[in-house]
N, CA and C of each residue as an Amber inpcrd file, in Angstrom:
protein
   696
  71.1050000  62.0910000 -60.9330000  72.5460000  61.8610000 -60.7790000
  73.0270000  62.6540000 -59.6330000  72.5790000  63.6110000 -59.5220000
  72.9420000  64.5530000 -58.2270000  72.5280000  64.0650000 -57.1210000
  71.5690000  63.1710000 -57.1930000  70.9240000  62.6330000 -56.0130000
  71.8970000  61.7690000 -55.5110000  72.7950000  60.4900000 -56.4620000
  73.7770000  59.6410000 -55.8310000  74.2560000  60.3140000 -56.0560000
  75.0890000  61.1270000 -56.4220000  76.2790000  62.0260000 -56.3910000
  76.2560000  62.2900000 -54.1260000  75.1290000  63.2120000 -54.0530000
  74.7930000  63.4760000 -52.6710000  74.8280000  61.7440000 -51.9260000
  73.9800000  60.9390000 -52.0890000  74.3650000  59.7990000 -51.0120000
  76.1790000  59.4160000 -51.1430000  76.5980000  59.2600000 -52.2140000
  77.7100000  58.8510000 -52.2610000  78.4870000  59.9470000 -51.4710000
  78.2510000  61.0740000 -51.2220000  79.1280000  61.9040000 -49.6550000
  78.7490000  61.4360000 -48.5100000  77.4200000  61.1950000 -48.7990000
  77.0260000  61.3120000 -47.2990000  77.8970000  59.8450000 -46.3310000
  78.0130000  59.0590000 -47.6030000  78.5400000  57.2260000 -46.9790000
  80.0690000  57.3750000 -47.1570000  80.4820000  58.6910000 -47.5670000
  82.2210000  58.6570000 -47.3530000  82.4670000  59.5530000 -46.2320000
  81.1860000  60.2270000 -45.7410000  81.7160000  61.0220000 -44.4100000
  81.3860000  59.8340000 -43.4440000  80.4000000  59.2730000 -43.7010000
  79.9480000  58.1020000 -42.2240000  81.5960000  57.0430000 -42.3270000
  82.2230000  56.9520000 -43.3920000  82.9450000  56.1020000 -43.3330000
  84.4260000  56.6500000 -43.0810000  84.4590000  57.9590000 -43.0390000
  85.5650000  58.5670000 -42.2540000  85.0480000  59.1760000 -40.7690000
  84.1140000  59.0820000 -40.4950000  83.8020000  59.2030000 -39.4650000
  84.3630000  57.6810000 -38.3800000  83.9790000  56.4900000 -39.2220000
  84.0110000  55.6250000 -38.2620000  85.5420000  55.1670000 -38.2030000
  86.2380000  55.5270000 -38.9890000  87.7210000  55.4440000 -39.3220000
  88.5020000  56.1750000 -38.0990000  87.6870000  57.5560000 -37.4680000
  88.5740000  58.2440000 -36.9370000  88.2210000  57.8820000 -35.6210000
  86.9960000  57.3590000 -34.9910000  86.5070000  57.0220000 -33.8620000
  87.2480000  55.9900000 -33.8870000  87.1660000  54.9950000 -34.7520000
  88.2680000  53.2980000 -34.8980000  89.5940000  53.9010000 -34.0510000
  90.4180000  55.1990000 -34.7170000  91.5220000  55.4500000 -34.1120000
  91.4580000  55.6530000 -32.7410000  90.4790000  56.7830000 -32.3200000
  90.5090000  57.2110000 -30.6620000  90.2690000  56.1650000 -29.8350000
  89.5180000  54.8770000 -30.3840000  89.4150000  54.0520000 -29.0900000
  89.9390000  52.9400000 -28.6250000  90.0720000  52.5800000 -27.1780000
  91.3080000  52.0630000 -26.6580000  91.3030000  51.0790000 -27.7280000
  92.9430000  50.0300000 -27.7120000  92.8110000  48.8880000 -28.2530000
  92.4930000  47.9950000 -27.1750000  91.6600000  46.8740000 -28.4470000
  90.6410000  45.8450000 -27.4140000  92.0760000  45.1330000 -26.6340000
  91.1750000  44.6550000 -25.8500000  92.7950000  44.1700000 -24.4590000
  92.5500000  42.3420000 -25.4500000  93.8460000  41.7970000 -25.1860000
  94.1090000  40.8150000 -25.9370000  92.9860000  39.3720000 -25.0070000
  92.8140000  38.8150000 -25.7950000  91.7840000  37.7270000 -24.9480000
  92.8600000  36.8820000 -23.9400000  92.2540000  36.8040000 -22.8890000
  92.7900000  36.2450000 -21.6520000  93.4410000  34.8380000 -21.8470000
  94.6260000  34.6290000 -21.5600000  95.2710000  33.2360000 -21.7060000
  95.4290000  32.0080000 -20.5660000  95.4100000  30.9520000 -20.8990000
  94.5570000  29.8070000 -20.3710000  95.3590000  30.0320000 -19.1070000
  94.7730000  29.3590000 -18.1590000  95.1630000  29.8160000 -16.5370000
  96.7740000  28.2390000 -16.3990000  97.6690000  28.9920000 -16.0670000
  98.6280000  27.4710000 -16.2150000  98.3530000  26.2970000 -15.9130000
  98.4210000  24.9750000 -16.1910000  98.0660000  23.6670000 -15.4620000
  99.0080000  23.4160000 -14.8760000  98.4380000  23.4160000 -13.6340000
  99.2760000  23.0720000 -12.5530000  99.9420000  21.9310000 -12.3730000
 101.2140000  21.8240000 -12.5070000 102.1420000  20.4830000 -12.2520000
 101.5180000  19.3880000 -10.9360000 101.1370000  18.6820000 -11.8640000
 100.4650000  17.5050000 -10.0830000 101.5700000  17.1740000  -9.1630000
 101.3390000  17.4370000  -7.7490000 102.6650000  17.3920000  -6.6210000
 102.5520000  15.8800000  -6.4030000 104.0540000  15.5870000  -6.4000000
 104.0950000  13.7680000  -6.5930000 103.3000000  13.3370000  -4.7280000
 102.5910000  12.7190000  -4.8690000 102.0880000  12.0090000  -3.8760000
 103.2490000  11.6180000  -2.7540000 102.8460000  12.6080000  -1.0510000
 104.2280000  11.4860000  -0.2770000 103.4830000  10.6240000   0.3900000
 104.4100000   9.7650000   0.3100000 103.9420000   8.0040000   0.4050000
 103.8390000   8.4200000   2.6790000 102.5040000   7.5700000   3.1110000
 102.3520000   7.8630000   3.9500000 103.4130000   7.3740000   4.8940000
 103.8410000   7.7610000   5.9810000 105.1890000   6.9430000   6.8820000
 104.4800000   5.9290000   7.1930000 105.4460000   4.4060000   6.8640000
 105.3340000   3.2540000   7.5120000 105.2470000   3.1240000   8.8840000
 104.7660000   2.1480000   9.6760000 104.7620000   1.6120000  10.6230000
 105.8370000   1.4980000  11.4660000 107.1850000   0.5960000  10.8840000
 108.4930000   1.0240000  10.7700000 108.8220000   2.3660000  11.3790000
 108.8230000   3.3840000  10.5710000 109.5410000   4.8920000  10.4380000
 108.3450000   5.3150000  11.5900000 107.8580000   5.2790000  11.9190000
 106.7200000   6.1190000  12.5750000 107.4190000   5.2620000  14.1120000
 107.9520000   4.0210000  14.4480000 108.1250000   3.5400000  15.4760000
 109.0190000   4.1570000  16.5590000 108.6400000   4.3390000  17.6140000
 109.8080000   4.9650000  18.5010000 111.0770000   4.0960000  18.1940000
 112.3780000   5.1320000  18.6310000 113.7710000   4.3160000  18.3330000
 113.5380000   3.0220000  19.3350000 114.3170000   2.2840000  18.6020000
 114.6250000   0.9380000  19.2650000 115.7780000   1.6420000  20.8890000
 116.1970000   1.5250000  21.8460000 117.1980000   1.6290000  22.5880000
 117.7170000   0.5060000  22.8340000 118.8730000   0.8370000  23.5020000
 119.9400000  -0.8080000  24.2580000 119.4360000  -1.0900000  24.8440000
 119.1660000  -2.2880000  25.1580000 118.6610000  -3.0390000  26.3010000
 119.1780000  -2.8850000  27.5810000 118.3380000  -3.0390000  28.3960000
 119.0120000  -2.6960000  30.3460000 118.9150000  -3.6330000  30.6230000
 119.7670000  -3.6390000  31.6310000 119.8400000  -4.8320000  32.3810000
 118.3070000  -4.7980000  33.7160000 117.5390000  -4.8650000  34.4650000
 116.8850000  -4.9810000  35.0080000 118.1050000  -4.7120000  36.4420000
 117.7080000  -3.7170000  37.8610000 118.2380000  -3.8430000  38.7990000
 118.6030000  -5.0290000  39.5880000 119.8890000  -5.2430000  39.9310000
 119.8580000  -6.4470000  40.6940000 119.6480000  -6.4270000  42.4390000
 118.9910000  -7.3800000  42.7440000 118.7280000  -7.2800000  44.1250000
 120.1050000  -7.5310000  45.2300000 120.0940000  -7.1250000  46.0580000
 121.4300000  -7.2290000  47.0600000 121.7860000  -8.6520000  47.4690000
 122.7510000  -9.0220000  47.6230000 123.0950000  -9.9010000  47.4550000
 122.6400000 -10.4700000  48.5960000 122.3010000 -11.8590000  48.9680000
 121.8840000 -12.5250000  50.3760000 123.1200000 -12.6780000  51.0320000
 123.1310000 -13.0350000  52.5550000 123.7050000 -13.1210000  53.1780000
 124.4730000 -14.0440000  53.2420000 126.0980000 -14.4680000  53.0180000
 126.6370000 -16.0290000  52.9040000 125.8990000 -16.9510000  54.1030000
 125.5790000 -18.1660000  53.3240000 125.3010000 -18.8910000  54.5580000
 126.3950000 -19.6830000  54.9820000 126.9850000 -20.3570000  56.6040000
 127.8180000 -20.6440000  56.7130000 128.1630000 -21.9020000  56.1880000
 129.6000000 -22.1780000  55.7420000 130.1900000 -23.6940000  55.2510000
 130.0860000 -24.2390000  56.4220000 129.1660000 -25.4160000  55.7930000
 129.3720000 -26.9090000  57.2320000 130.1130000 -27.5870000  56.3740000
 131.3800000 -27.6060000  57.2130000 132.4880000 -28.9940000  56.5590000
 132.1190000 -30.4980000  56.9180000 132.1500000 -31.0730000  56.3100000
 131.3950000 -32.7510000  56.3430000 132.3050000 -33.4680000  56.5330000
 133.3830000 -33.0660000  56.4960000 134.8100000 -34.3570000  56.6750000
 134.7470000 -34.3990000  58.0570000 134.6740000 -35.8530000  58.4690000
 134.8820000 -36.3330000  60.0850000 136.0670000 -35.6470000  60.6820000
 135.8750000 -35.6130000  61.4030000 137.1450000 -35.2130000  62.7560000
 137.4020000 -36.6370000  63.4340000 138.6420000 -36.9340000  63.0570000
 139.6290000 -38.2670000  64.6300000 139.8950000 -37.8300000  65.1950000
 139.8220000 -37.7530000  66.4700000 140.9410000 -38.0250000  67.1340000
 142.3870000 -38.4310000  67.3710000 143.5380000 -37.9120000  68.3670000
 144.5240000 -38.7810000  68.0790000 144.1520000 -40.3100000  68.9330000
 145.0560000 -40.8700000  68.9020000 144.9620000 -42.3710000  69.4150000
 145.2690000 -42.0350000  71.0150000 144.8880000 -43.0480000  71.8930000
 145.3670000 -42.9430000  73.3520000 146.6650000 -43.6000000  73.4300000
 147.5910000 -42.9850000  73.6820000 149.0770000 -43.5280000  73.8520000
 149.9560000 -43.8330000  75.2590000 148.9250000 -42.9100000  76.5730000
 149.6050000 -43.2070000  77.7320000 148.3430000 -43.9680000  78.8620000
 148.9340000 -44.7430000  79.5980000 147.5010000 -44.6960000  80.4470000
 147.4100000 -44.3550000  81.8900000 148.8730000 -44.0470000  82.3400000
 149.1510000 -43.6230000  83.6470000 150.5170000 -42.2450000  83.5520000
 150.5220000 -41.8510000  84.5790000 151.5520000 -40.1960000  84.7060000
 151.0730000 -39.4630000  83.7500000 149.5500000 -39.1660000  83.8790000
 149.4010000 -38.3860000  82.9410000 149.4290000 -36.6910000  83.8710000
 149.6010000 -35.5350000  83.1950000 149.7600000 -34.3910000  83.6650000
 148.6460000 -33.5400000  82.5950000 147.7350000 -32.4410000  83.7210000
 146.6600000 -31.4830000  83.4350000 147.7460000 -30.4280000  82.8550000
 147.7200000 -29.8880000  81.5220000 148.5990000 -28.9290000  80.6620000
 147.3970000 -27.6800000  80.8670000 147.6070000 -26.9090000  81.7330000
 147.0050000 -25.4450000  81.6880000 145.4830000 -25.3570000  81.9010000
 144.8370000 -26.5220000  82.8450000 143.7830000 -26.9170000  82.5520000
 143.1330000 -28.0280000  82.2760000 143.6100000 -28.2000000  81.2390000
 143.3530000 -28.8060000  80.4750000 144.1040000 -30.5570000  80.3980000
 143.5740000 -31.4470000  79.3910000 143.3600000 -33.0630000  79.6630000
 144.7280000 -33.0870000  79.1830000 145.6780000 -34.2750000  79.6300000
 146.7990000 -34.7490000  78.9420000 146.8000000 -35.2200000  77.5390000
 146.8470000 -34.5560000  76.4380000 146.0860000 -35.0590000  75.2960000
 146.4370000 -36.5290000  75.0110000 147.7500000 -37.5320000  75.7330000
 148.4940000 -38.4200000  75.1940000 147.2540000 -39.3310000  75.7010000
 146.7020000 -39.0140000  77.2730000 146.3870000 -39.8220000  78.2090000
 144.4960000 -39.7520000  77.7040000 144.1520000 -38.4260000  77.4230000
 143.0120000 -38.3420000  77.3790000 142.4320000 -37.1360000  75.6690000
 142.5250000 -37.8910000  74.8580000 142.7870000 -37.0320000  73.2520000
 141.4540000 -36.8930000  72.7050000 140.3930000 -37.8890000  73.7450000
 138.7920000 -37.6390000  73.4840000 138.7930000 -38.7790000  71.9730000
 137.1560000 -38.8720000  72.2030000 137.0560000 -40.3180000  71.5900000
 135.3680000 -40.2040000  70.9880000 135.0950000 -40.6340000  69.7480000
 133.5580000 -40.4620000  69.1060000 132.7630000 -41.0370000  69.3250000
 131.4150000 -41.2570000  69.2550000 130.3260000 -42.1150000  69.2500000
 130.1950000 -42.0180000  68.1720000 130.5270000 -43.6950000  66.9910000
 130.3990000 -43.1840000  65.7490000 128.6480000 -43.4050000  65.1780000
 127.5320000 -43.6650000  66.3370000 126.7280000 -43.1970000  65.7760000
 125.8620000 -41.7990000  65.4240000 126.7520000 -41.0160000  66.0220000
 126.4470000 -39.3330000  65.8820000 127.3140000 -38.9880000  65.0660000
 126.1210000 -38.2840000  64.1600000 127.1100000 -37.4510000  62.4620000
 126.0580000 -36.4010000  62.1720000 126.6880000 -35.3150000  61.1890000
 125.6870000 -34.3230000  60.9190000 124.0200000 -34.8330000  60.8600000
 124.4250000 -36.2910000  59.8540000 124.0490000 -36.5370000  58.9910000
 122.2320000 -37.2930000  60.1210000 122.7850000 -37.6820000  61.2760000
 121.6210000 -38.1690000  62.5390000 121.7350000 -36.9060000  63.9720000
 122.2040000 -36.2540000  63.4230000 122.5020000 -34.5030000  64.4840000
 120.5720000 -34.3730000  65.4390000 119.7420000 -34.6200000  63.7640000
 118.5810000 -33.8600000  63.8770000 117.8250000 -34.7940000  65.4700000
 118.3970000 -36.3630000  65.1680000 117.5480000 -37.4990000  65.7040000
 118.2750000 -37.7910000  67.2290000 119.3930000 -36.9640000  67.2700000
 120.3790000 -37.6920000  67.8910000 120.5000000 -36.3530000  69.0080000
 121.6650000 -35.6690000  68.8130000 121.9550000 -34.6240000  70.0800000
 121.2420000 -33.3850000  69.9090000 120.8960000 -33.3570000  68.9180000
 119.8100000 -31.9450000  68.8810000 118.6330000 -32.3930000  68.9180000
 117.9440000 -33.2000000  69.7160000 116.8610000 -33.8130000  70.7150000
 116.8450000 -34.0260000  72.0300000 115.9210000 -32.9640000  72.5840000
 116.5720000 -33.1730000  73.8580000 116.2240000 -34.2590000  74.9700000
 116.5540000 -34.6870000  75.8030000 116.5890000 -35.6130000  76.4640000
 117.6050000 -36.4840000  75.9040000 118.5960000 -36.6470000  75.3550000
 119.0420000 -37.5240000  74.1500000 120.1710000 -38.0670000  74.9720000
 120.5870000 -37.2920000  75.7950000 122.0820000 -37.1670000  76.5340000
 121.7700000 -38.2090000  77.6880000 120.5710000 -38.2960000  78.5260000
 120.2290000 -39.4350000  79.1600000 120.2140000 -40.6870000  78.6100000
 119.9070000 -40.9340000  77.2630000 119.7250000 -42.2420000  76.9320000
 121.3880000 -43.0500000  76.4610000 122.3800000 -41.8700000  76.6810000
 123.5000000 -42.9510000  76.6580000 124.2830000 -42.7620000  77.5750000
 124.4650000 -41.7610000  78.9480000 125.0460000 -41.7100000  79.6500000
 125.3920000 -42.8770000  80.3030000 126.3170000 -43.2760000  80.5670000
 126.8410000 -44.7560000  81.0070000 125.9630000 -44.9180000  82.8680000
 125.9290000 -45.5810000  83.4460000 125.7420000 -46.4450000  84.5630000
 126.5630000 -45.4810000  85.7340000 126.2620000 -45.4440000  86.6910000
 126.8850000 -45.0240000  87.5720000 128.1550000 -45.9750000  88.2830000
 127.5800000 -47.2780000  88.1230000 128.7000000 -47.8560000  88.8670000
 129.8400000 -48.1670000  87.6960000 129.4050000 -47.4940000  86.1060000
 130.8610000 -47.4240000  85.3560000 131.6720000 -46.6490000  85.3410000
 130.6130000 -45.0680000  85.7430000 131.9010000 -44.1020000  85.6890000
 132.6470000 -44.1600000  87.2520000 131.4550000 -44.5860000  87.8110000
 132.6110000 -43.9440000  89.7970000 133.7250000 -45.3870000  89.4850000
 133.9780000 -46.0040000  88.5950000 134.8470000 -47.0810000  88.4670000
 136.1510000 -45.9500000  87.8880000 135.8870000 -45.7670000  86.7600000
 136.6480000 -45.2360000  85.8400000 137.4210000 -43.4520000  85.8110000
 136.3570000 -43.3460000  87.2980000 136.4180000 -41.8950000  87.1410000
 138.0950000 -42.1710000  88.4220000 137.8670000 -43.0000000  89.4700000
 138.9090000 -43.3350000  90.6810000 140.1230000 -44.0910000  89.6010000
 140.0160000 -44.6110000  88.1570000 141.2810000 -45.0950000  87.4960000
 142.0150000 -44.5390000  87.1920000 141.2500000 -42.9880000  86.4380000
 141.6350000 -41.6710000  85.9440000 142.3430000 -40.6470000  87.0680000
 141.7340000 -40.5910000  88.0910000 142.7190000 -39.9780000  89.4600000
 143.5940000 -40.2030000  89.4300000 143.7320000 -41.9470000  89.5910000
 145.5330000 -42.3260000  89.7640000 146.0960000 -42.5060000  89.0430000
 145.5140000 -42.2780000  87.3900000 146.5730000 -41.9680000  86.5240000
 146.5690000 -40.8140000  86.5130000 146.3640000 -39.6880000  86.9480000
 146.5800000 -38.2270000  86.5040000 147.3130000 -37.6770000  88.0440000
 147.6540000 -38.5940000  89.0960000 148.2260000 -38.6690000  90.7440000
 147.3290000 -37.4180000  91.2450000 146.0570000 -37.9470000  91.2280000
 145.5210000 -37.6840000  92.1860000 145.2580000 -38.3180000  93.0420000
 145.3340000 -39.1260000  93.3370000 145.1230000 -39.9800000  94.8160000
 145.1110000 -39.8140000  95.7640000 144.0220000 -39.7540000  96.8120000
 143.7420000 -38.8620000  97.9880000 142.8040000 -37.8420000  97.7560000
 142.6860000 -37.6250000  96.9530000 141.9100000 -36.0280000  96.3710000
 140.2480000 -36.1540000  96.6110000 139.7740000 -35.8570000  97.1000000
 138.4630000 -36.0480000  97.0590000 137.3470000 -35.8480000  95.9820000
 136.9270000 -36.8490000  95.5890000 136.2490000 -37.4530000  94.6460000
 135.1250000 -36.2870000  94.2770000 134.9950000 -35.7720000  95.1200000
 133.6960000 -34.6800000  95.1390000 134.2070000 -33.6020000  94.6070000
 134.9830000 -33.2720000  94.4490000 135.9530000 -31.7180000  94.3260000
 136.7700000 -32.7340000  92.8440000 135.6770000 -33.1490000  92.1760000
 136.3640000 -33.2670000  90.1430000 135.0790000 -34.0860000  89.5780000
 134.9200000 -33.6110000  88.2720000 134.1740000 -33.9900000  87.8810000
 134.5520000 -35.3990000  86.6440000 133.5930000 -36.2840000  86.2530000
 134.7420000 -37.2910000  85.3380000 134.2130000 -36.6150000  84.5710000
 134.5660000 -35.8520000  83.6210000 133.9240000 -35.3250000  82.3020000
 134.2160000 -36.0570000  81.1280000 133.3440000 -36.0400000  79.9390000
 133.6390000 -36.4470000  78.5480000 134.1260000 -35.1430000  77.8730000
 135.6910000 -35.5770000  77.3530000 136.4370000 -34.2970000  76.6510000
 135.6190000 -33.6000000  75.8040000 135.1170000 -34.8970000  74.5570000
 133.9200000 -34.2740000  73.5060000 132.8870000 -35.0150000  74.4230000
 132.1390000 -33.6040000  74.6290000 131.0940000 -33.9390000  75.5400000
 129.8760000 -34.9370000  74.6800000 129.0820000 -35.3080000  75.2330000
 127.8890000 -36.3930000  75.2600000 126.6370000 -35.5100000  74.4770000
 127.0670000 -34.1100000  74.4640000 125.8630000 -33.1330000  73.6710000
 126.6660000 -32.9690000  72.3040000 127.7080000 -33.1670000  72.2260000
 128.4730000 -32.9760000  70.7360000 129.0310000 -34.7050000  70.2480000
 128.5200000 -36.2210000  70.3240000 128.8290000 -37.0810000  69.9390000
 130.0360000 -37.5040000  70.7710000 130.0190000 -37.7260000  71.5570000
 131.4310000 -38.3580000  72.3320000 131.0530000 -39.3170000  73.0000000
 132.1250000 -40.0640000  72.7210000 131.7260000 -41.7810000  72.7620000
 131.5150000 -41.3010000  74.7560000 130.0410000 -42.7080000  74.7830000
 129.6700000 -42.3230000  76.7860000 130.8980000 -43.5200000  77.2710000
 131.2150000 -44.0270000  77.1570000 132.4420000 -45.0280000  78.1730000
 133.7390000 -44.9980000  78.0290000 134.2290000 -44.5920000  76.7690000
 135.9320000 -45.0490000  76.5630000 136.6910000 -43.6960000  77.0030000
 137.4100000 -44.7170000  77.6310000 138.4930000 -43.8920000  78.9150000
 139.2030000 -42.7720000  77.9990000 139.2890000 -42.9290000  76.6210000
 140.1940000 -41.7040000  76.1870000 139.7970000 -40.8640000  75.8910000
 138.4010000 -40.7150000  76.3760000 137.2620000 -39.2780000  76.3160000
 137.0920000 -39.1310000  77.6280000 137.4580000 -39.7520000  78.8210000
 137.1250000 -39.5900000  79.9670000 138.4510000 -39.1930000  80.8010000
 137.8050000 -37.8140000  81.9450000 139.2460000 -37.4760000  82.4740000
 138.4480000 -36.4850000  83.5160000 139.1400000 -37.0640000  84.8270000
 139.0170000 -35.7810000  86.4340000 138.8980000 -34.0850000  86.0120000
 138.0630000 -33.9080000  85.8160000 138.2550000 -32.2050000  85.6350000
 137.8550000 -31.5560000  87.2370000 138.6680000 -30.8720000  87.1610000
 138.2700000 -30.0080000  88.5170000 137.0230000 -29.3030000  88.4490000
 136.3070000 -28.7780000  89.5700000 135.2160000 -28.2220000  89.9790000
 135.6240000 -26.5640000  90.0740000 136.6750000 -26.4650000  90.8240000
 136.7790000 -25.1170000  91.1400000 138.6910000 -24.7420000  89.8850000
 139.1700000 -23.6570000  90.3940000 140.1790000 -23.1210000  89.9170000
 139.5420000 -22.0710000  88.6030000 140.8590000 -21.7700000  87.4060000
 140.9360000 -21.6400000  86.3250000 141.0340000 -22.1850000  85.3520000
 141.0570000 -22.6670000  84.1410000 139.4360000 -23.3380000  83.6950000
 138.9960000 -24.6550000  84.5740000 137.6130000 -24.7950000  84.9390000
 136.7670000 -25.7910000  85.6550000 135.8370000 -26.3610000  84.9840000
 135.0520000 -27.2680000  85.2520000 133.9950000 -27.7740000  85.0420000
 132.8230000 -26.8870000  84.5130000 132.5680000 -26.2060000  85.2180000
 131.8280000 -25.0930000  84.7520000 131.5760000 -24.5490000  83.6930000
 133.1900000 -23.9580000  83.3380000 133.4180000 -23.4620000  82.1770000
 133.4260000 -24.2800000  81.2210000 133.7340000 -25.5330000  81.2570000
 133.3430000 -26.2930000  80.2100000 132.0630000 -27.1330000  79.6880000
 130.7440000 -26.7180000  80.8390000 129.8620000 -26.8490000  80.5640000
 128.9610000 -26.0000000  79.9310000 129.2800000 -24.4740000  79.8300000
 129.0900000 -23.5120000  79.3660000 129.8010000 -23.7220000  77.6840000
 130.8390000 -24.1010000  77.3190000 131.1200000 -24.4060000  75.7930000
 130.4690000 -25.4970000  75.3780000 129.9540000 -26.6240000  75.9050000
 129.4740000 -27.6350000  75.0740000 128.2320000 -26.9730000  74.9890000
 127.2220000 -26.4040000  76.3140000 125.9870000 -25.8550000  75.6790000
 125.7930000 -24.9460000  74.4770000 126.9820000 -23.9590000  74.5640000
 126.9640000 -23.5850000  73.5060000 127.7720000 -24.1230000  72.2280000
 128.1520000 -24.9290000  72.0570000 128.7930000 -26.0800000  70.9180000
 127.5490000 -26.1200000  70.2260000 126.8640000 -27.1740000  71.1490000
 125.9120000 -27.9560000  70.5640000 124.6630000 -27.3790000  70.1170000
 124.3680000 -25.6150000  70.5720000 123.6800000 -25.0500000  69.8640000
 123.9890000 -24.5650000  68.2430000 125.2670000 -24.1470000  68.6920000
 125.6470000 -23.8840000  67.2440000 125.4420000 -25.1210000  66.3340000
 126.1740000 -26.1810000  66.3490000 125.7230000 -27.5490000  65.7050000
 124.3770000 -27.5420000  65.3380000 123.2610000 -27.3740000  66.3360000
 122.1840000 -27.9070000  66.2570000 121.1620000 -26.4410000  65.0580000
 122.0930000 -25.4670000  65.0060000 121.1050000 -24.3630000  64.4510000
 122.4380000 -24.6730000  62.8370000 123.0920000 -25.2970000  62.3890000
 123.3560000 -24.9590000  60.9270000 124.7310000 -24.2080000  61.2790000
 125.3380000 -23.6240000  62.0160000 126.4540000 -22.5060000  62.2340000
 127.6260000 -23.0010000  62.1370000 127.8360000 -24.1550000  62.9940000
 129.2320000 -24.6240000  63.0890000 128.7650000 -26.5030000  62.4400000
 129.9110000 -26.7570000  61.7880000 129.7940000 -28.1130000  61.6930000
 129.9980000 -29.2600000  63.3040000 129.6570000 -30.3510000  63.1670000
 129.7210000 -30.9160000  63.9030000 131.1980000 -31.5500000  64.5280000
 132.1600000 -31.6370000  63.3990000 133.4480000 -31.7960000  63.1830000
 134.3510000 -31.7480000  63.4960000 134.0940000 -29.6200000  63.6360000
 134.4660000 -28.6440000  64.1480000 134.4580000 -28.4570000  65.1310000
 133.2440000 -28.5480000  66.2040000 133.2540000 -28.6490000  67.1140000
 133.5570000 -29.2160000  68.2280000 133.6120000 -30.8750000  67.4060000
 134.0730000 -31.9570000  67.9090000 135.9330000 -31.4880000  68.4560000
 136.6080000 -30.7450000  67.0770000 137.4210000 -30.5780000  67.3120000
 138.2260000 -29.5720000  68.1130000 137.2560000 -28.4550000  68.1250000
 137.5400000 -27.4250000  69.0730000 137.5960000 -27.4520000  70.7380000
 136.0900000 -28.3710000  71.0740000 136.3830000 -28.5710000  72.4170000
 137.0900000 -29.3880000  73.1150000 138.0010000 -30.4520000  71.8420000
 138.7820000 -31.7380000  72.5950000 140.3560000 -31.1150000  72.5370000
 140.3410000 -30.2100000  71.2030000 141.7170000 -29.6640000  71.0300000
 141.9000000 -28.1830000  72.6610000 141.0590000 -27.5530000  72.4040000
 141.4090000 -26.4030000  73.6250000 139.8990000 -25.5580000  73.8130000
 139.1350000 -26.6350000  74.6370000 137.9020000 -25.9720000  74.7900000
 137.9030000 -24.5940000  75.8600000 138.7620000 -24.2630000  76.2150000
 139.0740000 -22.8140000  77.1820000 139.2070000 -21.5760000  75.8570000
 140.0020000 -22.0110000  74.7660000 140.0820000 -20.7540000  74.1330000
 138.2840000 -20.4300000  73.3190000 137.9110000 -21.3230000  73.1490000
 136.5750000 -20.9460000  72.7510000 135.4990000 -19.9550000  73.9070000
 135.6100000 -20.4100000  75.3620000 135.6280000 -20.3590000  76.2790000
 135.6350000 -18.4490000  76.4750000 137.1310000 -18.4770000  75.9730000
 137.1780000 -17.0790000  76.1630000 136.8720000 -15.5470000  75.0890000
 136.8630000 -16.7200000  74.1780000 136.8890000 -16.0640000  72.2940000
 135.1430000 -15.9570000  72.2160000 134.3490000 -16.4270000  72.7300000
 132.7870000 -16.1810000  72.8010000 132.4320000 -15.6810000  74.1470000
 133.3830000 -15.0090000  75.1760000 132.8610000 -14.3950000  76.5200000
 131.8100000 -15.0970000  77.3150000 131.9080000 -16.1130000  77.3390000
 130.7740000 -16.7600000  77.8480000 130.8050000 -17.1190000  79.9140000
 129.9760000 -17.4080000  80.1100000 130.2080000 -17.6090000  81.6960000
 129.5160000 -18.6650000  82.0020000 130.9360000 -19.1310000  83.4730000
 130.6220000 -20.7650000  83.8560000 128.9870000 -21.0370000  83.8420000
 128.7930000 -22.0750000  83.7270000 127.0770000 -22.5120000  84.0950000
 127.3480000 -23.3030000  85.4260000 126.1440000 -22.9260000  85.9480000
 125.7030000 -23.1630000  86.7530000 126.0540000 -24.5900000  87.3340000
């Protein structure tokens, strides 16, 4: 009996022994808690095609080129003449033809429209110049209606008012008239405006019309308004 009497101390000291070590040592650390689940980040939707596109801008106009040069109006309406109303006492006004006696007269087969076939071809002016023995007729009728008589035939020219390079009829007396050779305006000088008339005509510049009408109305002011000099 003494014998368990003795074990029965010996297993109440081991068991206050382990009681008091239980106290001194740390407390166990609490078991580790689950790591958070992470909220899934909502998916961003990739940028469209659309949204990714450069901005649209306003539309431009494209530069405009400079403007061309006007080309000139050819007026197409014929030019008349006035009618011949005198046929003798006619009087040279500043130069220039008695318009009553001599108002200039057309060849109505010259028009813009046969320019190319017609006076802006050269040699063209020979094929209708009248006969010699029509004008030295017509040119001595025109003297003594304009009282020249006596005057020497050599010292005037019979000119066509609208000259024969700008459509003017070659025979009828009311395009035909004594122009002097020498003085202020002459012959000369008015051979110097039809050459240049009929260039202009013949390059697109002036209508035919126009011209018609300029050199029968006052071919001296053209004369002086383009600086030009007598020909030869």
């Amino acid at each position: 009996m003494s014998v368990a009497l003795a074990n029965l101390g010996r297993c109440a000291l081991i068991a206050a022994a382990v009681v008091a070590l239980s106290a001194c040592a740390p407390a166990a650390a609490p078991p580790p808690s689950a790591p958070p689940t992470a909220v899934p980040t909502a998916l961003v939707a990739a940028p469209t095609a659309a949204a990714t596109a450069a901005p649209t801008l306003p539309p431009t106009n494209p530069p405009t080129e400079a403007a061309a040069l006007p080309v000139p109006t050819i007026l197409t309406a014929a030019w008349t003449p006035s009618p011949r109303t005198k046929t003798n006492g006619c009087t040279s006004q500043g130069g220039l033809p008695d318009p009553a006696c001599t108002p200039g007269a057309i060849d109505g087969r010259v028009s813009m429209a046969t320019a190319a076939s017609t006076i802006c071809t050269t040699g063209y002016t020979a094929t209708v110049r009248p006969a010699v023995a029509v004008t030295d007729r017509i040119k001595k009728e025109q003297m003594a209606a304009y009282g020249l008589e006596g005057q020497p035939l050599s010292a005037y020219e019979l000119d066509h008012l609208i000259s024969l390079e700008l459509g003017g009829a070659p025979a009828d007396v009311a395009n035909l008239w004594p122009q002097p050779w020498a003085g202020d305006p002459n012959a000369h000088q008015k051979d110097a405006v039809e050459t240049h008339l009929k260039r202009e005509v013949c390059r697109g510049a002036v209508s035919l019309a126009d011209a018609q009408r300029m050199i029968a109305t006052d071919w001296f002011a053209v004369y002086r308004e383009q600086h030009l000099t007598p020909a030869p």
